[in-house]
PyMOL commands that place a pseudoatom at each C-alpha (Angstrom):
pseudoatom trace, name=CA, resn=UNK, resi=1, chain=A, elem=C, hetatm=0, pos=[1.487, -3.858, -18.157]
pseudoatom trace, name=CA, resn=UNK, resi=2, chain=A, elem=C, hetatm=0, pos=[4.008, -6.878, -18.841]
pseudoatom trace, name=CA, resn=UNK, resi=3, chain=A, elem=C, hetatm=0, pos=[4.344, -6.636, -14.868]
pseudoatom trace, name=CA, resn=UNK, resi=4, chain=A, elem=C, hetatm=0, pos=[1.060, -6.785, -14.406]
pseudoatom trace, name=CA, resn=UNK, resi=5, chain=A, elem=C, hetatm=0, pos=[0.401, -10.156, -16.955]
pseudoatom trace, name=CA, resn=UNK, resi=6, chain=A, elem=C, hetatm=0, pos=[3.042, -11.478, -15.559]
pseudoatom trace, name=CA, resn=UNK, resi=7, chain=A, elem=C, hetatm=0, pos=[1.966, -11.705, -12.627]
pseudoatom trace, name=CA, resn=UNK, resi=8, chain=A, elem=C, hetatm=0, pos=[-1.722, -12.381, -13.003]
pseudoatom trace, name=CA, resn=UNK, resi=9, chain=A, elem=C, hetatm=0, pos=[-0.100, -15.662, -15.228]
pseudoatom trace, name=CA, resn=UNK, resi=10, chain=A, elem=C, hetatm=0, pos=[1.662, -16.900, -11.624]
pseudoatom trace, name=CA, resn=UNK, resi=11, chain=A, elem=C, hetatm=0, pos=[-1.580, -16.202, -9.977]
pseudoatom trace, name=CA, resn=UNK, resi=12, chain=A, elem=C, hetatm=0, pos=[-3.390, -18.358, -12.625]
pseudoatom trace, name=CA, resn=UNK, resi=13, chain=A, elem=C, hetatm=0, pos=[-0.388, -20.932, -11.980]
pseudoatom trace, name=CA, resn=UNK, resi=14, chain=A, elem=C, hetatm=0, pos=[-0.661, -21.312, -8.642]
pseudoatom trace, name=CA, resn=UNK, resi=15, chain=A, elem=C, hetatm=0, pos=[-4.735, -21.961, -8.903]
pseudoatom trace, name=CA, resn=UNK, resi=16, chain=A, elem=C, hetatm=0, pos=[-3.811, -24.738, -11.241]
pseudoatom trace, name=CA, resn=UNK, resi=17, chain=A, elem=C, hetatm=0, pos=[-0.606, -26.147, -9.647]
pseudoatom trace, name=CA, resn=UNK, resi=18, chain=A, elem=C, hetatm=0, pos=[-3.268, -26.306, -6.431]
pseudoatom trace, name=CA, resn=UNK, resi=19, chain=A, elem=C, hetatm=0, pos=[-5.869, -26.923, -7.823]
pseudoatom trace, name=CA, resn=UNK, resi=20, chain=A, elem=C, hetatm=0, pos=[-8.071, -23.919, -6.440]
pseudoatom trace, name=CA, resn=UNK, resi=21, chain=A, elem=C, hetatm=0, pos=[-11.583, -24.139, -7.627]
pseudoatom trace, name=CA, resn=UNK, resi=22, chain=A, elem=C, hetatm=0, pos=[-14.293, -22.276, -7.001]
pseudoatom trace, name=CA, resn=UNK, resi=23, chain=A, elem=C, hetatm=0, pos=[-12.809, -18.631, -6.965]
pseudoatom trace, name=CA, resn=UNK, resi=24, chain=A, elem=C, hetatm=0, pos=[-12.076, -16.139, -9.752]
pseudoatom trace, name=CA, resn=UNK, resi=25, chain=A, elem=C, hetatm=0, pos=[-8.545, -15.744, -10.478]
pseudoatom trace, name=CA, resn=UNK, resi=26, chain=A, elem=C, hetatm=0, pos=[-9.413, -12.346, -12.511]
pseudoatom trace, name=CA, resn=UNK, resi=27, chain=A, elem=C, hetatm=0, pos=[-12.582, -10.477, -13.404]
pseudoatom trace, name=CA, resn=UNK, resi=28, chain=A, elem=C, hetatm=0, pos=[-12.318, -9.009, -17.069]
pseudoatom trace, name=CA, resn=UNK, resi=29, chain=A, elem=C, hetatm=0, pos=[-14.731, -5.971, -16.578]
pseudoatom trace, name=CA, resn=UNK, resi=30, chain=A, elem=C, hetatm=0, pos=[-16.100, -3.823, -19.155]
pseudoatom trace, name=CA, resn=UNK, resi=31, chain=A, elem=C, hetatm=0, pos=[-17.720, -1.975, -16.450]
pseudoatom trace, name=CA, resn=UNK, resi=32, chain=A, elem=C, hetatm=0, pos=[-14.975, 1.385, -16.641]
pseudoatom trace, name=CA, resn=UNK, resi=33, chain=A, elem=C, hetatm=0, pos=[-14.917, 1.054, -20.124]
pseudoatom trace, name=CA, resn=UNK, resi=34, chain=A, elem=C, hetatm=0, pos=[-18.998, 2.116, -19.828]
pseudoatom trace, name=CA, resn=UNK, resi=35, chain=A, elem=C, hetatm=0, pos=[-18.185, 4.371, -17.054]
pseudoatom trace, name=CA, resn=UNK, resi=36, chain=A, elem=C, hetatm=0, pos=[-15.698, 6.059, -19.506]
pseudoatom trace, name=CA, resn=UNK, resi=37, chain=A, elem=C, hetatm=0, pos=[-18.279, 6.849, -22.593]
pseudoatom trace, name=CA, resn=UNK, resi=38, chain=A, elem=C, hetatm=0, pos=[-17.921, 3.741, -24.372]
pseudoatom trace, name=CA, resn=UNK, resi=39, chain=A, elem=C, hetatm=0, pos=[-21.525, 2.424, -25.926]
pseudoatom trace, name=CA, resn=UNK, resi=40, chain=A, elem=C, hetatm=0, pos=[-22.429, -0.984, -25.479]
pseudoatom trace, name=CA, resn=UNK, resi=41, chain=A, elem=C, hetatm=0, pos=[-20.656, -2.537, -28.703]
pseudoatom trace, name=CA, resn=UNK, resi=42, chain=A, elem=C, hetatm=0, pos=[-17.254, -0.915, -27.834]
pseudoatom trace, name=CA, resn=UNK, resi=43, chain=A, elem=C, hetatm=0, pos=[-17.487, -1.886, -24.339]
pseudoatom trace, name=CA, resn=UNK, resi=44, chain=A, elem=C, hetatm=0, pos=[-17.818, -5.504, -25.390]
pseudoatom trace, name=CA, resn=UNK, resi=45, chain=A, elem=C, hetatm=0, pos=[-15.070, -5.198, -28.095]
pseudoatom trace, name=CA, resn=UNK, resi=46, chain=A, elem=C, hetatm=0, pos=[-12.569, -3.839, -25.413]
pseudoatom trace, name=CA, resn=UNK, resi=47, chain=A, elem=C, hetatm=0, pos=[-13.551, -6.325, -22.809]
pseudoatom trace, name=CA, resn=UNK, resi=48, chain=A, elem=C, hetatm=0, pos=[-13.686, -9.449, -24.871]
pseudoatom trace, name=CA, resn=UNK, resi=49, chain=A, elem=C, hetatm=0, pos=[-9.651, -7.843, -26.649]
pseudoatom trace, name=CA, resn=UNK, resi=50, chain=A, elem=C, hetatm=0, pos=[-9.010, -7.980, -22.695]
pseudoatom trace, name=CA, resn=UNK, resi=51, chain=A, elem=C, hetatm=0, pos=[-10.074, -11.555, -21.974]
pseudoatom trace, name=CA, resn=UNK, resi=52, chain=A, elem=C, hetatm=0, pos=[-8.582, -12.799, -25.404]
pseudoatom trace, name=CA, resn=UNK, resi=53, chain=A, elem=C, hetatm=0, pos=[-5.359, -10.900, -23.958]
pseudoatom trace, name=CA, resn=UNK, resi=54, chain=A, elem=C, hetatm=0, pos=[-5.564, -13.110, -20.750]
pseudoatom trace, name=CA, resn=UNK, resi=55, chain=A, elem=C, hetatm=0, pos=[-6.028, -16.263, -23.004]
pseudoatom trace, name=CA, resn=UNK, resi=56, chain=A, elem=C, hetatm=0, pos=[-3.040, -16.127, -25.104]
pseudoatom trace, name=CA, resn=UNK, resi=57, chain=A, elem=C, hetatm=0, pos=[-0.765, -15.210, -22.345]
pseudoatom trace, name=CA, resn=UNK, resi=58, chain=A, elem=C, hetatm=0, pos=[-1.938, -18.135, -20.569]
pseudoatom trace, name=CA, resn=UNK, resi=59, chain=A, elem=C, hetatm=0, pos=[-1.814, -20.377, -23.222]
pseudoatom trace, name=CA, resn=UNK, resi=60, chain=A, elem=C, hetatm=0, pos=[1.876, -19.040, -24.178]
pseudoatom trace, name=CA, resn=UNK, resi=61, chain=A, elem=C, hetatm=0, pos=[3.028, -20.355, -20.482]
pseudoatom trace, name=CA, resn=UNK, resi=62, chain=A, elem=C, hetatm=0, pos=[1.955, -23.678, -21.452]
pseudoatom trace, name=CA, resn=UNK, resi=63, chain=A, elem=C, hetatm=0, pos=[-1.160, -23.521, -19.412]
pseudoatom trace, name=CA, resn=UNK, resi=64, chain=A, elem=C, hetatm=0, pos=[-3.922, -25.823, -20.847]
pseudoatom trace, name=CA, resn=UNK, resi=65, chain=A, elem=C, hetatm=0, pos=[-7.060, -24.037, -21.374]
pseudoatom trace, name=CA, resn=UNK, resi=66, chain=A, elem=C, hetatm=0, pos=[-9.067, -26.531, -19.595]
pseudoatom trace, name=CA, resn=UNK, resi=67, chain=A, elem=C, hetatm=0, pos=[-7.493, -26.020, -16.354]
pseudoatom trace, name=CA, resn=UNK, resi=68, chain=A, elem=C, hetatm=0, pos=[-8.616, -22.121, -15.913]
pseudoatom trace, name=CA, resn=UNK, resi=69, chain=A, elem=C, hetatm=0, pos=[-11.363, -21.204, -18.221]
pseudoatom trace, name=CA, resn=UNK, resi=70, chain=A, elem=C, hetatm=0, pos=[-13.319, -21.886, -15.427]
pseudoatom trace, name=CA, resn=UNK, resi=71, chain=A, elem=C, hetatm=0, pos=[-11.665, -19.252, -13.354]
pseudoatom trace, name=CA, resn=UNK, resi=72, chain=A, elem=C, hetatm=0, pos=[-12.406, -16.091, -15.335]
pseudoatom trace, name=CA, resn=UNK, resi=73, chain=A, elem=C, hetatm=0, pos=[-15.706, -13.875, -14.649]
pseudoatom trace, name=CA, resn=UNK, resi=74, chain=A, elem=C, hetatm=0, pos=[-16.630, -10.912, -16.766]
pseudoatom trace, name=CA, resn=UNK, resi=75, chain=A, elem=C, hetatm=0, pos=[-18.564, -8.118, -16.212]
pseudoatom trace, name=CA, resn=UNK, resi=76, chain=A, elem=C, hetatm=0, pos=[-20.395, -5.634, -18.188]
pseudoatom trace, name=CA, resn=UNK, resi=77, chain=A, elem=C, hetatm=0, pos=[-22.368, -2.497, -17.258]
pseudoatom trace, name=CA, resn=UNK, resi=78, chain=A, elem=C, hetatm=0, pos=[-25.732, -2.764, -18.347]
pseudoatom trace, name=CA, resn=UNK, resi=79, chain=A, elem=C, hetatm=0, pos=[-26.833, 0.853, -18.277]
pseudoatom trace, name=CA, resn=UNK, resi=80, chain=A, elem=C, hetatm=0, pos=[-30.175, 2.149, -20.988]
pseudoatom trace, name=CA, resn=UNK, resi=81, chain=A, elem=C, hetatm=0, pos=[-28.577, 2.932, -23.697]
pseudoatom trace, name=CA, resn=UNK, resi=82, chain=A, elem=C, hetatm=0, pos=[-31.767, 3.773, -26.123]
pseudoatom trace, name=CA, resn=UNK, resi=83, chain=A, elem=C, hetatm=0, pos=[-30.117, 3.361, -29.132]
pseudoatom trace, name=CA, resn=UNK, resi=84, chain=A, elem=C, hetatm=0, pos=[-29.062, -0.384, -27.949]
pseudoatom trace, name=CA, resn=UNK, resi=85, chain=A, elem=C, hetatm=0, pos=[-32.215, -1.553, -26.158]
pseudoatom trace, name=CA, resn=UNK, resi=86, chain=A, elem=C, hetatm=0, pos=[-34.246, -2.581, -28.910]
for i in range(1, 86): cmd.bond("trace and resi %d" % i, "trace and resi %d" % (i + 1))
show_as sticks, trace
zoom trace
């Protein structure tokens, strides 16, 4: 996993460093979290500990939050769940 931020960080460095706009460096997805079991509330709470994860790792490079907020998506499954729809 350090592999893996670490590299998702240069990724998000180079989109800054050239300025690329208009593309998603990463989509945090809560989909497979749903696909797993999870119910709607612990779907979110995994997703959003996986986006916040993305933040401070960014932030720790020195990256200013301004320059890729724009660049993250998220996605959530957003099966019937009857105990959630009301």
């Amino acid at each position: 996993t350090e592999f893996a931020l670490r590299m998702m960080g240069d990724i998000q460095q180079y989109f800054i460093d050239h300025q690329v706009r208009n593309y998603y460096s990463v989509s945090i997805s809560g989909y497979h979290i749903a696909e797993a079991g999870a119910n709607p509330i612990t779907q979110l709470a995994f997703t959003l500990a996986n986006g916040f994860t993305y933040v401070e790792y960014y932030l720790s490079r020195g990256m200013n939050i301004d320059d890729f907020a724009p660049n993250l998506s998220f996605f959530f499954s957003n099966g019937l769940d009857p105990e959630y729809t009301v």
